[in-house]
C-alpha positions as CSV (number, residue, x, y, z in Angstrom):
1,X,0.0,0.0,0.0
2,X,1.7,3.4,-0.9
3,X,1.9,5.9,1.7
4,X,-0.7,8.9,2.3
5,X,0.8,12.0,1.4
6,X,-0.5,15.3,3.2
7,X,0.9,19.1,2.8
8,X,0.7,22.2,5.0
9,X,-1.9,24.4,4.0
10,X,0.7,26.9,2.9
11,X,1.9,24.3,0.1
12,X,-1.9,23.4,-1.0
13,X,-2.5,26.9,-1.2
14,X,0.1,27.5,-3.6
15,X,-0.2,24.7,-5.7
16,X,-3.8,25.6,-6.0
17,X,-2.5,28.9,-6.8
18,X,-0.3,27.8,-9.1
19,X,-3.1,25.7,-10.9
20,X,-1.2,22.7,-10.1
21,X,-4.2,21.2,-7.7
22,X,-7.6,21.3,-7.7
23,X,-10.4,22.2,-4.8
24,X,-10.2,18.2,-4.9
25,X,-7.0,17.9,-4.4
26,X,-6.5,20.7,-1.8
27,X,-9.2,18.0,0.3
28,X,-7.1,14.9,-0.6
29,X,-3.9,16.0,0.7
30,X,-5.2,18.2,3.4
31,X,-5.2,15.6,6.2
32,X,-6.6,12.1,7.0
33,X,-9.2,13.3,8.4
34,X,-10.8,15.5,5.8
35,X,-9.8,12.4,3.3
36,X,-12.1,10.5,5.5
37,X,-14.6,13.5,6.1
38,X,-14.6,14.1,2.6
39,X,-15.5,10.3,1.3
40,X,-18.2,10.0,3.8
41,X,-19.5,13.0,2.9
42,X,-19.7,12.3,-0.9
43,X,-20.8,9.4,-0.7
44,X,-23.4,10.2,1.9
45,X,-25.2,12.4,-0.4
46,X,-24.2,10.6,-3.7
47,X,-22.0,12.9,-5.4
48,X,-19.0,12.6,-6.8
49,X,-15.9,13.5,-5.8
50,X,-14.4,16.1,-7.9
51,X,-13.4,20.8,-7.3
52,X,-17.1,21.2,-6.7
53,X,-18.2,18.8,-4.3
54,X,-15.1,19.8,-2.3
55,X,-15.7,23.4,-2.5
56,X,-18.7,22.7,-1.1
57,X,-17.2,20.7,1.6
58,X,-14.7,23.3,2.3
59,X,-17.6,25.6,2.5
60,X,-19.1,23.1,5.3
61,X,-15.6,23.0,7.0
62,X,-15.4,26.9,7.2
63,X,-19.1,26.9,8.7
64,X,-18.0,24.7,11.1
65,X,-15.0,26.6,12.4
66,X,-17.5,29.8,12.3
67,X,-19.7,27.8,14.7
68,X,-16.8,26.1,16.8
69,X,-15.8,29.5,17.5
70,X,-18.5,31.3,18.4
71,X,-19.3,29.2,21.1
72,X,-15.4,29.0,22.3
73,X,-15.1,25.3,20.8
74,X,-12.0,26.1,18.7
């Protein structure tokens, strides 16, 4: 099994900067987790996984830090 590469979010930003990644790809390297996050969540709702299903998840991410820290969670 080849091992799971992840970036700092400095490095995706600049490679999708750069136009060398995708919204998708930005996901898939982020972390395990939001690898994880991100499969259940496509698959949850049916969609595939390609930039606009993870812009949208991205979207859910950013809502969810929103939330986390107006109630002191984050």
């Amino acid at each position: 099994m080849a091992k799971e590469e992840y970036y700092p979010e400095e490095t995706l930003v600049e490679k999708v900067q750069s136009g060398e990644y995708g919204w998708k790809d930005y996901v898939w390297y982020h972390s395990r987790e939001w690898r994880t996050e991100y499969e259940k969540y496509c698959r949850l709702r049916d969609l595939p996984m390609d930039d606009d299903t993870a812009l949208r998840f991205l979207d859910m991410k950013q809502e969810e830090m929103e939330t986390a820290l107006a109630y002191g969670d984050a």
